[in-house]
N, C-alpha and C positions, 0 to 999 in steps of 0.2 A: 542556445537552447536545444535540448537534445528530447524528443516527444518521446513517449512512450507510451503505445498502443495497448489496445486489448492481448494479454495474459504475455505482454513482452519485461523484460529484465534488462533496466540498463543503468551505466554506471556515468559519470561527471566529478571532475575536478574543477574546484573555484578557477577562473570563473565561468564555467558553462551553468546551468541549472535543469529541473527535469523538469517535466513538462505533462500529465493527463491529463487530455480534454474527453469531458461527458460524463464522469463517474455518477451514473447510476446505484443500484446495487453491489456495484464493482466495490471494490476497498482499491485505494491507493496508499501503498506501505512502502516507506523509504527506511533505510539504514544509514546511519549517517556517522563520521570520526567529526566533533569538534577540532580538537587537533590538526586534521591531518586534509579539512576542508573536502572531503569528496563524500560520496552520497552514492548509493544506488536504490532503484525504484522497481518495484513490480508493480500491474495492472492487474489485479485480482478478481476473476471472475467468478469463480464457486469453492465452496470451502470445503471440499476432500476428494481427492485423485481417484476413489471408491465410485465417484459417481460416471467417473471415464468410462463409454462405450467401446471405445478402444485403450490399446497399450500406448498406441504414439501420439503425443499432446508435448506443448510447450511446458516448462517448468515452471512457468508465469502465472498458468490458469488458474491451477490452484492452489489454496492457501499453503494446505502440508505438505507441498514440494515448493514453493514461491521462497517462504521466510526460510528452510535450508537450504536452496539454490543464492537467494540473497545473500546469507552467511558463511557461503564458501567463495561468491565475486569476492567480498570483503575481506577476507579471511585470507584463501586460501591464494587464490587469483593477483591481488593487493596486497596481501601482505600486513594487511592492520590487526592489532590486537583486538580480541576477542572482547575484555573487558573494555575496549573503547565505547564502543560499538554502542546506538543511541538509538530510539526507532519513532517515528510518527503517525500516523494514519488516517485517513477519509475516505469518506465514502460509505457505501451500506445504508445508502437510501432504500424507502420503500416506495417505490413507483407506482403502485397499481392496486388501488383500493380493498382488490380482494386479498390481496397478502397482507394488507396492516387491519382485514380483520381474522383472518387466521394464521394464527403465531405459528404454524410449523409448516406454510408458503414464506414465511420471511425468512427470504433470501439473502437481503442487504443484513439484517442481522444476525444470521448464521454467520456470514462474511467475518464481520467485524469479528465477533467472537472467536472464531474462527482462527483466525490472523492473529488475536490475543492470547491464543490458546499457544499457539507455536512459538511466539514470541516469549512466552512464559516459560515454554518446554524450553527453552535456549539460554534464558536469562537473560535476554537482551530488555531492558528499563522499554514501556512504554511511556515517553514523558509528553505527550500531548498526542490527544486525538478530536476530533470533530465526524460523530458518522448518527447515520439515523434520519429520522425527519421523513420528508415527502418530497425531495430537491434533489436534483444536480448536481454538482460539485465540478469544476476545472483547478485542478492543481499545479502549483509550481512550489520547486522547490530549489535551495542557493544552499547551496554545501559552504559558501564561504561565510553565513552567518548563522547558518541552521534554520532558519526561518521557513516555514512552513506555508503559502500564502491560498488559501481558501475562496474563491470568488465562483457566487451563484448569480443567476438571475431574478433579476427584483429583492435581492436580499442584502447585496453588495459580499463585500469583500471581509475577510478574516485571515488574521494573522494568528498561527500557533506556532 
């Protein structure tokens, strides 16, 4: 199991899998080859590199450098075809009551959108996502089935 932190980028081959624990607001966005059984993961914590106080930040952080940092590991680093290339995502909770009663504090949903946005700009197929709600999220994810595995507390477990 290979974890992936707050706004980190990491890559697995069946059969290691990826691993964030805590997704909050965060989105967790993997990339994945059917085929080719490997997978990489960002831990996404705000959705545009505009809101950087600085120039120096991981690629991880944010959404519209994450999903083209993701698309060049795969890509460019890998070696995998473009048109493989498969995406899933969680996360984009709303934590904290005052952001799920004002819609332009919601974070977790900028996120998600966010992340949709860029993946759309790419063409990379969102084919399952689980984001939103008032929860947690720990993710794992297994490049050798593509399975997605979604586990909260008091909520149990979910498979996309």
């Amino acid at each position: 199991m290979i974890l992936v932190g707050l706004s980190e980028i990491k890559f697995a081959e069946s059969p290691e899998t990826l691993k964030s624990l805590g997704l909050g607001s965060c989105i967790g966005v993997i990339l994945y080859s059917d085929r080719a059984h490997c997978a990489g993961m960002a831990h996404v914590m705000l959705p545009d590199s505009s809101l950087s106080c600085s120039g120096s930040f991981s690629p991880g952080k944010y959404a519209d450098t994450a999903v083209p940092a993701l698309i060049r590991l795969m890509t460019v680093i890998h070696g995998l075809p473009m048109a493989e290339l498969k995406a899933k995502m969680a996360g984009g909770a709303e934590m904290f009551r005052a952001s799920q009663r004002y819609s332009t504090m919601s974070i977790g949903k900028r996120n998600a959108e966010a992340v949709g946005n860029q993946l759309s700009k790419y063409r990379v197929p969102l084919v399952a996502a689980e984001t939103g709600h008032d929860f947690g999220r720990t993710i794992e994810f297994d490049p050798g089935n593509g399975m997605l595995v979604i586990r909260t507390i008091l909520r149990g477990e979910q498979r996309i």
